[in-house]
C-alpha positions as a printed Julia matrix, in Angstrom:
166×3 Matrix{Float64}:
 -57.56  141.82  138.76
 -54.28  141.04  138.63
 -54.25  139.88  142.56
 -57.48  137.74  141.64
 -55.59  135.6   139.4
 -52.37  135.13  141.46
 -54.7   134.09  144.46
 -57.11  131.63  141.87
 -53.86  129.82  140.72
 -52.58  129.12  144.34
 -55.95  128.09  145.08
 -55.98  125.77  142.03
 -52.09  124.7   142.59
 -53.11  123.69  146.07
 -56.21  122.1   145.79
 -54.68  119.86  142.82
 -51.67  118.88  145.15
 -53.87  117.32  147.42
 -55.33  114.3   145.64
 -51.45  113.4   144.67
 -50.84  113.58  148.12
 -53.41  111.47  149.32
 -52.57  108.88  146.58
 -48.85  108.79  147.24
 -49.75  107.56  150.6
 -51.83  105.28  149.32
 -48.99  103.9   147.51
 -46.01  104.07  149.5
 -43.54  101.75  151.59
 -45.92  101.09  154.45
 -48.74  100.34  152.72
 -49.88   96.88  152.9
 -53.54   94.92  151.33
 -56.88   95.62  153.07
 -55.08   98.75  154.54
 -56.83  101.71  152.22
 -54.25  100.53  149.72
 -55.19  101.22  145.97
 -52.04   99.73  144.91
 -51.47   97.15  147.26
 -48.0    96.0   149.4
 -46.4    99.17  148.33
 -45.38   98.15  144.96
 -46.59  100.91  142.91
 -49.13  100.77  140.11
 -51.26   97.94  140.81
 -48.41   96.28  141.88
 -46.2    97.32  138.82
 -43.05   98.78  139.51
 -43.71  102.65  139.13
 -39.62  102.99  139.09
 -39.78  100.79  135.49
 -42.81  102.22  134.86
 -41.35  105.86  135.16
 -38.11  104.67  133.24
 -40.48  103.43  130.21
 -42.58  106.32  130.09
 -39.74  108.32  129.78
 -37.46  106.22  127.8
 -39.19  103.5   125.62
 -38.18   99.89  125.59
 -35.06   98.99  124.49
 -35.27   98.81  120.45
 -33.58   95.76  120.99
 -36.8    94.09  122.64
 -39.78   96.45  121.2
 -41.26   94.28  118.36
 -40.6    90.96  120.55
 -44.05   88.81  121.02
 -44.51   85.94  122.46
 -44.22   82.73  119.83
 -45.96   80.19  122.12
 -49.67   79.29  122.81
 -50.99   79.34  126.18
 -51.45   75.7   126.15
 -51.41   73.5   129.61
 -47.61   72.4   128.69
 -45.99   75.85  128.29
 -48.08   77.01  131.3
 -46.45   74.07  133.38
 -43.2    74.68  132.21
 -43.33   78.61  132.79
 -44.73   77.51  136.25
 -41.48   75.63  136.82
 -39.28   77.87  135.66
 -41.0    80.66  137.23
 -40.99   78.5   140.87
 -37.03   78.27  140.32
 -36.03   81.78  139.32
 -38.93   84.27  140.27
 -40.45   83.14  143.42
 -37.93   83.88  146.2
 -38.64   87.27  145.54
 -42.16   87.92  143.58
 -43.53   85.1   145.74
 -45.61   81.71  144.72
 -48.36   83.33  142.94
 -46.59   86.25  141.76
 -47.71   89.04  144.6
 -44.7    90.56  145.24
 -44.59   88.88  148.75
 -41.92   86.51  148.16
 -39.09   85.85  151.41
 -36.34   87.16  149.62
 -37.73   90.2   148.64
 -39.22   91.75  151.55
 -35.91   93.5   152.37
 -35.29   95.08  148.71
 -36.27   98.5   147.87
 -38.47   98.87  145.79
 -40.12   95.75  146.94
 -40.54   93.14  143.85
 -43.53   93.76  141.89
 -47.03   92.33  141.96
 -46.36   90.41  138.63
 -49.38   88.28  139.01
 -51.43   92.23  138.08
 -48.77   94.19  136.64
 -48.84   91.05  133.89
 -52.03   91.79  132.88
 -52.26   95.75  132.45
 -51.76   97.39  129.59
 -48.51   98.35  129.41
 -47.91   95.14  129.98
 -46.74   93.91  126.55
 -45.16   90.7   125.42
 -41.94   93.07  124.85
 -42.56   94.91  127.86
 -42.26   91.92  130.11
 -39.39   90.58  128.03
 -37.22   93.2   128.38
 -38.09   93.02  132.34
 -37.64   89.66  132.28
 -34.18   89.7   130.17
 -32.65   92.64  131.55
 -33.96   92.38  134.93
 -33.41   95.52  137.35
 -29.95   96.39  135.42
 -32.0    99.74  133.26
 -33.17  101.05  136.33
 -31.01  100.22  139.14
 -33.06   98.0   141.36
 -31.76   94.31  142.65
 -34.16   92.06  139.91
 -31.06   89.86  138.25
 -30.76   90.02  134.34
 -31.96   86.68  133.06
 -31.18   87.02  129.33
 -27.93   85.2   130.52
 -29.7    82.54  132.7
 -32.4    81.71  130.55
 -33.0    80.68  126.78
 -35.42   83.12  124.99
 -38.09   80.61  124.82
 -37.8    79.61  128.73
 -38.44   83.55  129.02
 -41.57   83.07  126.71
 -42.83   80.17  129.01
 -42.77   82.42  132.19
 -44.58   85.02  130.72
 -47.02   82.42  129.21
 -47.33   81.12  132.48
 -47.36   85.15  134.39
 -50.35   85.32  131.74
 -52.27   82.53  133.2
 -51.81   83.74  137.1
């Protein structure tokens, strides 16, 4: 009996390992759109970062930035504006509409995230992309510059109004 169960649960261990497997490669560096992809360009979760990802699911957000939401209406002005600032700080690297696909960050690993989707999942909150945003890749070692610096806290709100709108 007792043989039956070792051999059951490494049956069950092995058959469970191999939809992770099959999704990792779905998922990793080489992976590019219209190529079996489920999470497109290699960026992780729908294009979300699965290194912040990992660090928040583990960690939290900063307590600093956890109540923050965003204090401006989605109106065609603070859409423009985000779109401006966005063109000037976030593009070279997240790319013109915000697929990760940007010149200057096809070298980086992990390749910049697809902001225009990972801005409207779930996890997605108004603090949650303020704290990316602010602290950039500075929490979890990756190259995205800190911004809470560079930017005032409402030209932060007016890229994620405009990440919103993408």
């Amino acid at each position: 009996m007792k043989k039956f169960f070792t051999s059951l649960a490494m049956l069950g261990s092995i058959g469970l390992s191999f939809p992770a497997h099959s999704q990792m490669g779905m998922m990793g560096p080489g992976c590019g759109m219209g190529a079996g992809c489920m999470m497109g360009r290699g960026n992780g979760m729908m294009g979300m970062s699965m290194v912040r990802y990992h660090f928040v699911m583990m960690n939290g957000i900063n307590p600093e930035y956890a109540a923050k939401e965003n204090p401006l209406q989605p109106s065609i002005q603070n859409i423009e504006k985000g779109r401006k600032l966005y063109d000037q700080n976030c593009a070279r690297c997240h790319g013109a509409t915000g697929l990760g696909d940007g010149e200057a960050g096809k070298t980086l690993n992990p390749r910049p995230a697809n902001i225009a989707a990972a801005s409207k999942m779930p996890m997605a909150t108004d603090s949650y992309l303020y704290w990316t945003i602010a602290e950039g890749g500075t929490p979890i070692g990756t190259a995205m510059p800190p911004f809470l610096e560079t930017l005032k806290e409402e030209d932060i709100w007016k890229v994620i109004t405009y990440l919103r709108a993408l």
